[in-house]
C-alpha positions as CSV (number, residue, x, y, z in Angstrom):
1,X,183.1,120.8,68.0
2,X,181.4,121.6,64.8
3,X,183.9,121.5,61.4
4,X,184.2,124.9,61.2
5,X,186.0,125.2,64.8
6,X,188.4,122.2,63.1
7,X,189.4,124.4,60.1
8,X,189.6,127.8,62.1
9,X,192.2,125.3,64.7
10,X,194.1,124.1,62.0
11,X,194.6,127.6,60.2
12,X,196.0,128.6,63.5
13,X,198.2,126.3,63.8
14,X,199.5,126.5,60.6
15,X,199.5,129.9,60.7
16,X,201.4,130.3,63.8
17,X,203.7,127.4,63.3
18,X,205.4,129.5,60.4
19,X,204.8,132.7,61.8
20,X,207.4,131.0,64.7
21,X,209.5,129.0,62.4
22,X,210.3,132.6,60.6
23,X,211.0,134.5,64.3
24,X,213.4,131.3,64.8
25,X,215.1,131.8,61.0
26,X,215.6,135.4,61.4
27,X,217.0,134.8,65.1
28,X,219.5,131.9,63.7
29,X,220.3,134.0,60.6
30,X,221.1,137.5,62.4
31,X,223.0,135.5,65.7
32,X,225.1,133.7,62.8
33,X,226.1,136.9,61.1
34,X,226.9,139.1,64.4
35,X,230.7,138.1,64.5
36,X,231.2,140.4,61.4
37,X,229.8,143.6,59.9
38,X,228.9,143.0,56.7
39,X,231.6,143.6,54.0
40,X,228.9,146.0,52.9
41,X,229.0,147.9,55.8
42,X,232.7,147.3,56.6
43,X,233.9,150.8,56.5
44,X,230.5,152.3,57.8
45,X,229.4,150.7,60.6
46,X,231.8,149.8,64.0
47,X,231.7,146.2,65.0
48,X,229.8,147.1,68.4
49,X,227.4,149.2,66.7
50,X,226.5,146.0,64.4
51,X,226.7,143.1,67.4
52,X,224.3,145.7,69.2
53,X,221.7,145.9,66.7
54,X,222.2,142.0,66.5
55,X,221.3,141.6,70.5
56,X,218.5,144.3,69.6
57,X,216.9,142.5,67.2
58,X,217.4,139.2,69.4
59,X,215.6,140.8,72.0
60,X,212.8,141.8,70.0
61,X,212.3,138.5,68.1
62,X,212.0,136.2,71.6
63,X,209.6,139.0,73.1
64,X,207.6,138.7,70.1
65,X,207.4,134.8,70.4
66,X,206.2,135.5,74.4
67,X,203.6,137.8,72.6
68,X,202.6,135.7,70.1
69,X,201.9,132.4,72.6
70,X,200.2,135.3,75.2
71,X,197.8,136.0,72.0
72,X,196.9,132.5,70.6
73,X,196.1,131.9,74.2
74,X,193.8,135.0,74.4
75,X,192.2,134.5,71.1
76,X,191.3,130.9,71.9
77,X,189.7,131.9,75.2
78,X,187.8,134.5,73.8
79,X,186.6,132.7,71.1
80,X,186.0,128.6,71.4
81,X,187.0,128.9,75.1
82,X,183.8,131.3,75.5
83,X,184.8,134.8,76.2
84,X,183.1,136.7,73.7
85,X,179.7,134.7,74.3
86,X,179.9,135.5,78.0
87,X,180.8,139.2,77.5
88,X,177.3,139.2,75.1
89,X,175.2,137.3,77.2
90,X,176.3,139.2,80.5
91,X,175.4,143.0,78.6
92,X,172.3,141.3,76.5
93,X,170.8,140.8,80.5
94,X,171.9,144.2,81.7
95,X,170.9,146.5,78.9
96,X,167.9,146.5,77.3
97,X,169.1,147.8,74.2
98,X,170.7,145.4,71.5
99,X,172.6,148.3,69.7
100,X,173.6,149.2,73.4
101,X,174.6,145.8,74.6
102,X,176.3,145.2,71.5
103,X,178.6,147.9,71.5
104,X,179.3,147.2,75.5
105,X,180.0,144.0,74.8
106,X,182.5,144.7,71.9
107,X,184.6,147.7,73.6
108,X,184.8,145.1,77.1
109,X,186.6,143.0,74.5
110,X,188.7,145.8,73.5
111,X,189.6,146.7,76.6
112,X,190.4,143.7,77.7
113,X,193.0,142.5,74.6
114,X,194.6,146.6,75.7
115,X,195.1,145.4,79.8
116,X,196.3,142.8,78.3
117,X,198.9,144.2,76.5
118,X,200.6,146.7,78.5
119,X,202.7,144.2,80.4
120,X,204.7,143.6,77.1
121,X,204.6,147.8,76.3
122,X,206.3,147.6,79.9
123,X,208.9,145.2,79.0
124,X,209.5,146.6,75.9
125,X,209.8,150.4,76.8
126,X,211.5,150.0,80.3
127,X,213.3,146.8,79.6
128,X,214.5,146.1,76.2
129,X,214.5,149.7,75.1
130,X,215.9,150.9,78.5
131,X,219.2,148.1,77.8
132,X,219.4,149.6,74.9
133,X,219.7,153.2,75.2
134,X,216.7,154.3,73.7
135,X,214.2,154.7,76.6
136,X,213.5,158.2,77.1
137,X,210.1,157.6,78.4
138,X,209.3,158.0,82.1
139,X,206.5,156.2,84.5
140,X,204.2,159.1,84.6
141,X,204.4,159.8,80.7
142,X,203.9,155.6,80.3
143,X,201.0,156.1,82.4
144,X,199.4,158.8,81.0
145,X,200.1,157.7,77.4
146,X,198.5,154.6,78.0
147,X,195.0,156.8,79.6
148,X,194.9,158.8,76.5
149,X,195.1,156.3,74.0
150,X,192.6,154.8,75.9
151,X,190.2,157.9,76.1
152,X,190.6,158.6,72.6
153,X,189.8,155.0,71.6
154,X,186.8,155.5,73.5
155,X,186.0,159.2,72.6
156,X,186.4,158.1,68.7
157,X,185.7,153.9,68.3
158,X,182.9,154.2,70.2
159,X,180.7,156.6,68.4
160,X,181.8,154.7,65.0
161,X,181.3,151.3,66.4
162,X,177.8,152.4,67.3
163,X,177.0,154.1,63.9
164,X,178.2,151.0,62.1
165,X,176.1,148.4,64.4
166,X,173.5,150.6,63.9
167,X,173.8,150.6,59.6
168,X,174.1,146.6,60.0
169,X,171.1,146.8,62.1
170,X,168.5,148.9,59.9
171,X,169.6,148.8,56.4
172,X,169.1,145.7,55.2
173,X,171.2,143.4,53.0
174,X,173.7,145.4,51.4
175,X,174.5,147.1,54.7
176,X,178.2,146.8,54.1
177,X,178.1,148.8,51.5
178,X,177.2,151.7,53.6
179,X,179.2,150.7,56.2
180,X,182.6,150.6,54.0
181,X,181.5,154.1,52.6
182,X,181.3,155.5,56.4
183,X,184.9,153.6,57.5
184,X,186.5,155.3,54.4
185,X,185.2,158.5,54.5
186,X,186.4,158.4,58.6
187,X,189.7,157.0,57.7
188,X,189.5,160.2,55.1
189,X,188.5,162.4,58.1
190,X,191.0,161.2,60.5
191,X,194.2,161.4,58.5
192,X,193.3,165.5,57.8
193,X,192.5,165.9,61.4
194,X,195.7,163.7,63.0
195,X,198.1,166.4,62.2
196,X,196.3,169.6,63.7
197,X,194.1,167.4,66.4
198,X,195.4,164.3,67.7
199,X,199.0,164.2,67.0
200,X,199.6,167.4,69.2
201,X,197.9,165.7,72.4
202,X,201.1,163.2,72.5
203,X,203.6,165.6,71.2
204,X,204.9,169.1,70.8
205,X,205.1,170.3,67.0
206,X,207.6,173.2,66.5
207,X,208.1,175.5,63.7
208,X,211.6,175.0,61.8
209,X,213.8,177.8,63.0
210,X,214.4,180.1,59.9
211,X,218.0,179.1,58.7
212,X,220.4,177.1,56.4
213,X,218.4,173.8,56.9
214,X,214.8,175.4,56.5
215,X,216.3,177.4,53.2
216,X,217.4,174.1,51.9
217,X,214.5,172.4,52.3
218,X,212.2,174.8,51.2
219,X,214.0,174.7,48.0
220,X,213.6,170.8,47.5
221,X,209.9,171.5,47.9
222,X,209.8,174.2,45.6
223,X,211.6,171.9,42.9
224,X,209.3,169.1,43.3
225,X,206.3,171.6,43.2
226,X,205.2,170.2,46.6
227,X,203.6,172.2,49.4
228,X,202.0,171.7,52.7
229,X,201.0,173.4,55.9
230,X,204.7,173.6,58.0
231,X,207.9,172.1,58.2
232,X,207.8,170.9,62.2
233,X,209.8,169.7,64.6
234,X,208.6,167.2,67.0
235,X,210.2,166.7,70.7
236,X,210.5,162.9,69.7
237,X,213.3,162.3,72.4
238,X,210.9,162.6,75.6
239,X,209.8,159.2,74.8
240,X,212.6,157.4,72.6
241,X,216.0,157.6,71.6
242,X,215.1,156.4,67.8
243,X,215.0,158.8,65.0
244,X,212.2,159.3,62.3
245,X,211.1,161.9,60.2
246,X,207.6,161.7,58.1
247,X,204.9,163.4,56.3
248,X,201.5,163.5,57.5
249,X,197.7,164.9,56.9
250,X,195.8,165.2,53.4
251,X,194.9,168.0,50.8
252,X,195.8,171.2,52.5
253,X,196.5,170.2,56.2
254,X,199.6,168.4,55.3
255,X,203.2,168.7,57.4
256,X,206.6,167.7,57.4
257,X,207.6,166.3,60.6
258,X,211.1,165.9,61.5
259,X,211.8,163.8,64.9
260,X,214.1,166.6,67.3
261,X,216.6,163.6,67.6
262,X,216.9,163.0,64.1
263,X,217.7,167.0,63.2
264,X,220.6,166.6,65.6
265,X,222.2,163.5,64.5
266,X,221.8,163.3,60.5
267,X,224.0,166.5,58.5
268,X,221.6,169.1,56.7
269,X,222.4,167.2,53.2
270,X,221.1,163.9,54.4
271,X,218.1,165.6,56.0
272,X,217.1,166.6,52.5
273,X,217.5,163.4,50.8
274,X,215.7,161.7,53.8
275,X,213.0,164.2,52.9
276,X,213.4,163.7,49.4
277,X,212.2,160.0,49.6
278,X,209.4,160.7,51.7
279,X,208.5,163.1,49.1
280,X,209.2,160.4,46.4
281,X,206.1,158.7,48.4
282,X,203.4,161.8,47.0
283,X,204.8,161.9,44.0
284,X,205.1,158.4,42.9
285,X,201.1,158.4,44.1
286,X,202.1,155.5,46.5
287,X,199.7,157.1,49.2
288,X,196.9,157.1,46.6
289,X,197.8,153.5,45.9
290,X,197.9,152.7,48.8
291,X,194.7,153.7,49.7
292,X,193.2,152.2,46.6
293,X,194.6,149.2,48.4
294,X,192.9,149.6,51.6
295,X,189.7,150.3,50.2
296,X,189.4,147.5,48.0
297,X,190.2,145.1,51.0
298,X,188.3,146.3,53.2
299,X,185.4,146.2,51.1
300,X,186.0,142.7,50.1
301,X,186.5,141.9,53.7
302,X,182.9,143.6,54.6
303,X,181.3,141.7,51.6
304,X,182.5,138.5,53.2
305,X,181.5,139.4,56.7
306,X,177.8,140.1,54.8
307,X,177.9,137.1,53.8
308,X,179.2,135.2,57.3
309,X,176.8,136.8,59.2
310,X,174.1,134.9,58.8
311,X,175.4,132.1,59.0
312,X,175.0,130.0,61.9
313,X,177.8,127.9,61.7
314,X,180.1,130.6,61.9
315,X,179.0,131.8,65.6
316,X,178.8,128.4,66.9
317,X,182.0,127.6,65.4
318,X,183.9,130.2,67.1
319,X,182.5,129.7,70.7
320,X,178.9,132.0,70.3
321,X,175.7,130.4,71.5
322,X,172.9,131.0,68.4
323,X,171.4,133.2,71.6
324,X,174.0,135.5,71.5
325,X,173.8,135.7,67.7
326,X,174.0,138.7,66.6
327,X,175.8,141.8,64.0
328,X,177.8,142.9,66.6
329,X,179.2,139.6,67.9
330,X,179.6,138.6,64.1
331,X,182.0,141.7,63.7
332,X,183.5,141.2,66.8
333,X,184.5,137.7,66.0
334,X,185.3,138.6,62.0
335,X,187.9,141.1,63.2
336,X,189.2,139.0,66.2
337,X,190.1,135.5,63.6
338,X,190.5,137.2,60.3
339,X,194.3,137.6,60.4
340,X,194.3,133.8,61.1
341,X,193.1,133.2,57.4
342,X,195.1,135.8,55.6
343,X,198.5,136.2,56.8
344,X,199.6,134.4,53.6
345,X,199.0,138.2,52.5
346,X,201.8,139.3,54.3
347,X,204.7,138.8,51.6
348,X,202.2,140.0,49.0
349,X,201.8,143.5,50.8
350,X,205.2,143.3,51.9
351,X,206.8,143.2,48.3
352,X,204.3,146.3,47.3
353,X,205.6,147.8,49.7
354,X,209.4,147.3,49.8
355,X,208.6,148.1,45.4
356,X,207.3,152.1,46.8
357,X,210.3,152.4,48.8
358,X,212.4,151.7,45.5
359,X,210.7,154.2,43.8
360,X,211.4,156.5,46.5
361,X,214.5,156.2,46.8
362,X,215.1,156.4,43.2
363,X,213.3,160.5,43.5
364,X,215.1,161.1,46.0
365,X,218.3,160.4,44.2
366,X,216.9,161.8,41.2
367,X,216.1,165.3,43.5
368,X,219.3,165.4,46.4
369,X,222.7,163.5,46.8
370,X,222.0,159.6,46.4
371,X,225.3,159.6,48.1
372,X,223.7,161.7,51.4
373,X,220.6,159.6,51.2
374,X,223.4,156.5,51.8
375,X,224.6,158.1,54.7
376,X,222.1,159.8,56.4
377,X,220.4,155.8,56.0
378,X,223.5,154.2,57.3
379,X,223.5,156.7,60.2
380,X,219.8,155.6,60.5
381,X,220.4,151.8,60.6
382,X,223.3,152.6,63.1
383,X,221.8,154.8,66.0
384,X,218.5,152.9,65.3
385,X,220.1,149.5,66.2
386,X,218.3,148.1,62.7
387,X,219.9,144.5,61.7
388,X,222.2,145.1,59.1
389,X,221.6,140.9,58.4
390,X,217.9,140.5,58.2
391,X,217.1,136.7,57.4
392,X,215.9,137.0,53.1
393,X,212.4,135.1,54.2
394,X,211.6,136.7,57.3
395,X,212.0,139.8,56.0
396,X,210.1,138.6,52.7
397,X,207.2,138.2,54.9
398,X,207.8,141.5,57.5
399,X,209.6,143.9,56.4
400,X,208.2,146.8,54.5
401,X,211.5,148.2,53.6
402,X,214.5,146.5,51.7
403,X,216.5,145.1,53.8
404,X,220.2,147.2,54.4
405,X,222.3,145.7,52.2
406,X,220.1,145.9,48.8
407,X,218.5,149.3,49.2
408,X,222.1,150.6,49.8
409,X,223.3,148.8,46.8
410,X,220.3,150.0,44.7
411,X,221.4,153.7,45.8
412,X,224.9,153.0,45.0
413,X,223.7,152.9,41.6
414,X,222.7,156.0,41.4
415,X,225.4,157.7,42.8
């Protein structure tokens, strides 16, 4: 055991111990406050509605500890328990090819961390979601959900897996540089294509009928100069009782999506200030930002990956024989452990975050009814089973929204 399989142990440990201790603080803190709605919420939200979203949120918290002891055990087998080195050395004897072997060997990884998660989907989707009322999924949809995320993983990562092993392969030093250059620009791609391409394999998109709700809308766009391809409806009930609406797609391919389920349960005023903070999103620039964000980290995160990769400690460290050394198992094993070393990020992106959703709740107060945006959110919270008590820390570290209680107080300021 060479010192830097000690450190990557103890960052495990240390990371998972307080990932747990926050599941077990947020489980404590929402069981303590489900005897009561919050004073808040008093005249808002029934008593059952709130206990429910309290055994909801229960629910989810100890599946997440099951999942979270299922994938420390996976990523220890894979890594110092072997795994990846076999899965290297077994396509390094059958293909000839490096490039070729390398990108076998990384998508029978992939594959193997997605068989490995469909049990939990199951128990989440036909379980915990059935108990709940929010299951409108059936086997044969599960089924062939699961076969075309797979095929598209296939049809799309493994062309750009290839590409990139290929750049790390043949262009010398400063290949990362290149390589975060083609990951943007695809990310760039994608997010104009996922409207009009991918997002109506799993779904069916339907105009807005022309009518009160349509006119209402289209004049919040026209007063916040904002324009895009369609206002659509999305048959989100096949699969799930929850509600959402959202915006999607760059430039000149961009839509408004509402969820079916959410156009029937939320008034026509509410639907326009729910809009009106997605909006706030654009025009506050917190997509732009965000991106900005993402760029910068990834190309950090590629700059230290060009530096790891050659060095040898790093492979024998995390299970790789110096045989099997090579750019692909490097990225393999840089994507598989780096959210090990910086999950203390997680309040810091968090906060950013929960900031942008201040902002846009502060246009969309600014451009519709604050006090429709409070209860088209409260109706939200309510038929979407969200805590109404989140525990201050956990959600500090999780949550990318303010929790209930403050963003409805922040609102009720600018009523």
């Amino acid at each position: 055991m060479n010192t830097f399989t000690i450190i990557f142990l103890i960052a495990l440990i240390i990371s998972s111990s307080i990932q747990f201790w926050l599941a077990k603080r947020q489980a404590d803190y929402v069981a303590a406050h489900r005897p009561a709605v919050p004073l808040a919420f008093k005249d808002k939200v029934s008593l059952a509605a709130h206990q429910k979203a309290a055994d909801y949120t229960l629910e989810k918290v100890n599946l997440g500890n099951i999942d979270g002891v299922l994938g420390i055990m996976v990523l220890l087998l894979l890594t110092v328990g072997g795994g990846i080195n076999a899965a290297f050395e077994y396509w390094t004897d059958i293909v000839s090819t490096p490039l070729l072997a390398g990108v076998a060997a990384t998508a029978t990884i992939f594959l193997i961390l997605t068989v490995i998660e469909i049990p939990t989907s199951i128990y989440q989707t036909f379980v915990i979601e059935e108990k709940f009322g929010f299951n409108k999924s059936t086997v044969n949809q599960f089924i062939k959900d699961q076969f075309l995320h797979l095929g598209l993983g296939a049809a799309i990562g493994l062309p750009l897996l290839a590409l990139i092993l290929w750049i790390m392969d043949n262009v010398g030093p400063l290949w990362w540089l290149w390589a975060w250059a083609i990951i943007m620009g695809f990310s760039l791609l994608m997010s104009w294509l996922y409207p009009t391409v991918i997002a109506p394999l799993f779904n069916k998109f339907t105009p807005m009928d022309e009518g009160s709700l349509k006119e209402r809308i289209q004049g919040l766009l026209t007063r916040c100069g904002f324009n895009s391809q369609g206002i659509f409806i999305m048959d989100g009930s096949k699969r799930s009782g929850h509600g959402n609406a959202y915006f999607t797609g760059l430039g000149n391919n961009k839509r408004i999506v509402f969820f079916d389920n959410l156009v029937n349960s939320l008034e026509d005023e509410e639907l326009e200030a729910v809009l009106a903070h997605e909006l706030g999103h654009f025009k506050c620039k917190h997509v732009i930002k965000m991106l900005i964000a993402t760029a910068i980290m990834s190309l950090i995160s590629l700059g230290v990956l060009g530096w790891l990769i050659d060095q040898d400690w790093f492979y024998t460290g995390l299970g790789v024989a110096l045989e099997q050394k090579s750019h692909a198992a490097a990225l393999l094993l840089f994507l598989m452990v780096s959210s090990t070393f910086t999950f203390f990020m997680q309040p810091v992106s968090a906060y950013f975050q929960r900031k942008f959703e201040f902002e846009a709740d502060d246009f969309a107060a600014n451009n519709a009814k604050a006090s429709k945006m409070i209860s088209g959110l409260v109706k939200l919270y309510e038929e979407n089973a969200n805590t109404l008590t989140p525990d201050p820390l956990y959600s500090a570290f999780h949550y990318s929204h303010p929790p209930a209680a403050i963003r409805i107080a922040h609102l009720e300021t600018k009523s």
